[in-house]
Backbone as JSON, one array per atom type, in Angstrom:
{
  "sequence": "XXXXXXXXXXXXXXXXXXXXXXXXXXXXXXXXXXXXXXXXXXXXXXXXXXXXXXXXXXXXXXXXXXXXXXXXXXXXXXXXXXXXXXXXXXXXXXXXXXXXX",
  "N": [[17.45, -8.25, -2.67], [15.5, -6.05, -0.27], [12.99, -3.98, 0.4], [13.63, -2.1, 2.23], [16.23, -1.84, 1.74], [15.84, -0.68, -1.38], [14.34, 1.0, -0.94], [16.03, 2.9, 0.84], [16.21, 2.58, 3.47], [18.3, 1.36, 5.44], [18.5, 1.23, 7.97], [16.33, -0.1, 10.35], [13.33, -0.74, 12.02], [11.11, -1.69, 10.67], [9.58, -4.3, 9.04], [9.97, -5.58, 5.65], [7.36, -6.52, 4.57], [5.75, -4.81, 6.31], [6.39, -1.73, 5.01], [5.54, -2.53, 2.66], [3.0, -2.97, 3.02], [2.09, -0.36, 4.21], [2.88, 1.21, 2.61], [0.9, 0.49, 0.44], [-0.74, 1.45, 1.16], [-0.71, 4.28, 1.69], [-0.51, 4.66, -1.64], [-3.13, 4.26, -2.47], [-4.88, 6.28, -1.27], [-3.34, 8.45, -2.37], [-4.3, 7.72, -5.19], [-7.54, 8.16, -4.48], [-7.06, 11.09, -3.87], [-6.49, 12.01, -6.46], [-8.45, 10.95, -8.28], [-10.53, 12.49, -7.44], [-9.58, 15.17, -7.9], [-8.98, 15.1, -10.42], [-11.61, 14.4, -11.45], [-13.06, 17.15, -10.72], [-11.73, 18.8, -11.64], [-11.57, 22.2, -13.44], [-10.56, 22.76, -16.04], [-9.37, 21.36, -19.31], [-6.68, 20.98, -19.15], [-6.03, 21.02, -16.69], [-7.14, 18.58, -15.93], [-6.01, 16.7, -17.22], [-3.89, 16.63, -16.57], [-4.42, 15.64, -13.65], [-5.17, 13.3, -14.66], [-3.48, 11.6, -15.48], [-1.58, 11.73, -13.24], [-3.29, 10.17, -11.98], [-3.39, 7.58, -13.18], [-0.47, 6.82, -12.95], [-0.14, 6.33, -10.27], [-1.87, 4.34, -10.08], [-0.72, 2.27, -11.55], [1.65, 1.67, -9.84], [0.56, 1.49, -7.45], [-0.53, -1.15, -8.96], [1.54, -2.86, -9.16], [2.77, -3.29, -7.0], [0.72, -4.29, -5.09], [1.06, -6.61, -6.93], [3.67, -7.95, -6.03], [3.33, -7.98, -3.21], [1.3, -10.25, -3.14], [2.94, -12.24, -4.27], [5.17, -12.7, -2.54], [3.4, -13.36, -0.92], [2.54, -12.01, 1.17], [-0.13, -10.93, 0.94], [-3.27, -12.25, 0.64], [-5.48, -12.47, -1.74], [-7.22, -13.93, -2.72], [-8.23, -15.53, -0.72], [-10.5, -16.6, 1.83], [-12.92, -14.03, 3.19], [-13.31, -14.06, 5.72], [-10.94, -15.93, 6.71], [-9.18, -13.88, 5.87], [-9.86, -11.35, 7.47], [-9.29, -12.63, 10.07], [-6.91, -13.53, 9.82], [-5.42, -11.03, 9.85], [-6.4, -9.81, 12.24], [-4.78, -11.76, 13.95], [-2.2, -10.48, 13.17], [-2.15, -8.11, 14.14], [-2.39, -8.29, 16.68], [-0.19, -9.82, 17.45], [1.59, -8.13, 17.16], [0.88, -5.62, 18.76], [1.04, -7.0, 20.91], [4.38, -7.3, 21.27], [4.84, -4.67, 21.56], [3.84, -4.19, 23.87], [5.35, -5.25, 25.41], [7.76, -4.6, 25.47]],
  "CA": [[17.4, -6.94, -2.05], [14.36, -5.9, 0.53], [11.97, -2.91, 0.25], [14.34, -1.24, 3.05], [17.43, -1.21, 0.63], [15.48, 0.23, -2.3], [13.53, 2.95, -0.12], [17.42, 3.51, 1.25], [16.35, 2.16, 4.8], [19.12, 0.3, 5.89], [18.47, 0.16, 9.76], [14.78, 0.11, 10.51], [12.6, -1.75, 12.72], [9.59, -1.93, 10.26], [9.61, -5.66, 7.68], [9.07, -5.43, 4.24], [5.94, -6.53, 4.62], [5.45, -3.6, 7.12], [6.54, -1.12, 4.46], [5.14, -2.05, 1.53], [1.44, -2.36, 3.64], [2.13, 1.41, 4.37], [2.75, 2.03, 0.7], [-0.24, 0.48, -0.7], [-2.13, 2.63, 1.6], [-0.22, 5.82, 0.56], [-0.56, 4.75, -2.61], [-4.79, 4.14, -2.23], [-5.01, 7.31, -0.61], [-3.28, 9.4, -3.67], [-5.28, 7.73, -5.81], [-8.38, 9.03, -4.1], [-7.04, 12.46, -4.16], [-6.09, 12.25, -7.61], [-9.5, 11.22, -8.93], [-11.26, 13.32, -7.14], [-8.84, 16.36, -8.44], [-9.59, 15.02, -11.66], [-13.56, 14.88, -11.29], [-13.12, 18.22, -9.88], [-10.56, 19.9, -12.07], [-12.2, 22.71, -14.58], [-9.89, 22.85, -17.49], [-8.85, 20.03, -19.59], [-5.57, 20.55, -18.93], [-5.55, 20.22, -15.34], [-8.1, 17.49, -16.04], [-5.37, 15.56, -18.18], [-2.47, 16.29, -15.42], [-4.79, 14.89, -12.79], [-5.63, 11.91, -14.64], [-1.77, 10.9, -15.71], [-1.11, 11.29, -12.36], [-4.04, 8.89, -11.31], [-2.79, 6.69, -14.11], [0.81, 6.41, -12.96], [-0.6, 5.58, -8.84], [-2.86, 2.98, -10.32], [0.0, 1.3, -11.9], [2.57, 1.85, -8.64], [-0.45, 0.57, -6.48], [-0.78, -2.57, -9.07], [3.08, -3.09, -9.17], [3.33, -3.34, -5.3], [0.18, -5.54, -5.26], [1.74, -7.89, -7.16], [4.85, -8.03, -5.42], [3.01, -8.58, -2.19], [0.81, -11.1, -3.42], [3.85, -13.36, -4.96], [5.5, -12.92, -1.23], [2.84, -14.28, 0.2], [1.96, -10.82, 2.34], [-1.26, -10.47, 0.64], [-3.96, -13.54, -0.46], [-6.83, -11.91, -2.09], [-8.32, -15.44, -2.74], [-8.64, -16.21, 0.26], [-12.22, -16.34, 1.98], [-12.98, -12.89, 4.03], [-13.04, -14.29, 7.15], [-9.7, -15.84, 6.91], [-8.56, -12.33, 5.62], [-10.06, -10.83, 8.57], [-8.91, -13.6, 10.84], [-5.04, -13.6, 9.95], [-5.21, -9.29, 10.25], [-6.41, -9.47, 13.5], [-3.21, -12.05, 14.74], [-0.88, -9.9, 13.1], [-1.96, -6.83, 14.97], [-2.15, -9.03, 17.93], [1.1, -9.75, 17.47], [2.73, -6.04, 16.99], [0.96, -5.1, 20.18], [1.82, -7.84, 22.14], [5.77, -7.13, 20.85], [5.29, -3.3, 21.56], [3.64, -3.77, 25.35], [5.79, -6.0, 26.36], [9.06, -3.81, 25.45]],
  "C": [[15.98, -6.7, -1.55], [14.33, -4.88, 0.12], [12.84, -1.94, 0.89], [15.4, -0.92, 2.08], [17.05, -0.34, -0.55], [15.47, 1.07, -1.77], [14.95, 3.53, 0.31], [17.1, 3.62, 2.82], [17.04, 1.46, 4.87], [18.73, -0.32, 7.2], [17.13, 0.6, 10.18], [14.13, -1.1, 11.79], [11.58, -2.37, 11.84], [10.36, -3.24, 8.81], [9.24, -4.92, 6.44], [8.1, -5.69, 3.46], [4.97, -5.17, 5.1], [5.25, -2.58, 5.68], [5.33, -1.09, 3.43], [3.42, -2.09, 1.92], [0.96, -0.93, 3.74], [1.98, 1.82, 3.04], [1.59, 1.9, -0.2], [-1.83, 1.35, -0.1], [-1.73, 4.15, 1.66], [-0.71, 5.6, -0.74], [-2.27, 4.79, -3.33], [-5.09, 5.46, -2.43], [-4.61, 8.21, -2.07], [-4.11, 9.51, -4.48], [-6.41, 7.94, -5.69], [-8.55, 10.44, -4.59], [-6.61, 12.87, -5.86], [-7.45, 12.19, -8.14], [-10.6, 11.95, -8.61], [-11.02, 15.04, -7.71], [-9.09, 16.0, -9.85], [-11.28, 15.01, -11.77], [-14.07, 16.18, -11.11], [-12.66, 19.32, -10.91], [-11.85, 20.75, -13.36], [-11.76, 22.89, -15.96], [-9.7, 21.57, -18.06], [-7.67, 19.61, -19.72], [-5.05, 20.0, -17.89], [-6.36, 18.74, -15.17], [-6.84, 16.03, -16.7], [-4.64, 15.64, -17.33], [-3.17, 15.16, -14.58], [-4.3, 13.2, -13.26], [-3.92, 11.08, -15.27], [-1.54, 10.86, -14.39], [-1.72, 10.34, -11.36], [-3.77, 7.66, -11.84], [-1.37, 5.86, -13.56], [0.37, 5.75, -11.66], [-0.79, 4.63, -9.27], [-1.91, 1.73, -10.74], [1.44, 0.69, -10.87], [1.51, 0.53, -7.69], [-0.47, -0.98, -7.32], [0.67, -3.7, -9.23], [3.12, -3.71, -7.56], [1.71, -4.36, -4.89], [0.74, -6.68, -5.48], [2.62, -8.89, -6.85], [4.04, -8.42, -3.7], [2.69, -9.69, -1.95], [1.74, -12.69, -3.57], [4.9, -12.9, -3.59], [4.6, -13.41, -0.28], [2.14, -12.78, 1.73], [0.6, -10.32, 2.09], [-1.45, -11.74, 0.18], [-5.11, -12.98, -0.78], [-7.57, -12.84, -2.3], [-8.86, -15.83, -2.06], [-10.17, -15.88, 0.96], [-11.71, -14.97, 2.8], [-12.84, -12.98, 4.91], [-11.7, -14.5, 7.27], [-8.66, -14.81, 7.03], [-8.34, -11.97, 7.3], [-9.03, -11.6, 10.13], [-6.89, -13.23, 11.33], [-4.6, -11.94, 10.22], [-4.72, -9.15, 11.77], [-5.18, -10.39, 14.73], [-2.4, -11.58, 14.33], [-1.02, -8.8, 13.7], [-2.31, -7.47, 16.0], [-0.5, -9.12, 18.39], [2.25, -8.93, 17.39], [2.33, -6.12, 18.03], [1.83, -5.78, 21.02], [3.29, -7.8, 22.31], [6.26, -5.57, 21.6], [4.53, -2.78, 23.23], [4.77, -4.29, 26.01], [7.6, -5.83, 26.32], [9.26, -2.9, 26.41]]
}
């Protein structure tokens, strides 16, 4: 089962590579606003909500890491350049798909 059947996309254009790229940068992004709402917060209650709910991201975000990684949609090993390298032909390759429609 793909990322689309969980999420309850059946008919989509976007891969499940696509997706779960989007998600780990939703999921970044929360965690931002979460520890910052926790750094921020004045009580220690909202201080303890924050940080459970920076807690639970952190473990979403390292869940969906993992799962990228062991598909092969993410190589963190790999040198930087290569990184950089293989980015810039896959958004080569969206445009070139989405001018030439």
């Amino acid at each position: 089962m793909g990322l689309k059947e969980v999420l309850g996309q059946k008919v989509t254009n976007l891969s499940d590579e696509t997706i779960a790229n989007n998600a780990l940068a939703v999921k970044a992004s929360a965690a931002s606003a979460y520890l910052a709402a926790t750094l921020k917060a004045v009580t220690p209650e909202l201080r303890q909500l924050f940080s459970a709910n920076l807690t639970q991201i952190i473990g979403e975000h390292t869940a969906l890491t993992q799962l990228a990684a062991n598909k092969g949609w993410l190589n963190p090993y790999e040198k930087p350049e290569k990184q950089l390298f293989q980015t810039f032909n896959q958004s080569k390759e969206i445009l070139d798909t989405y001018i030439t429609e």
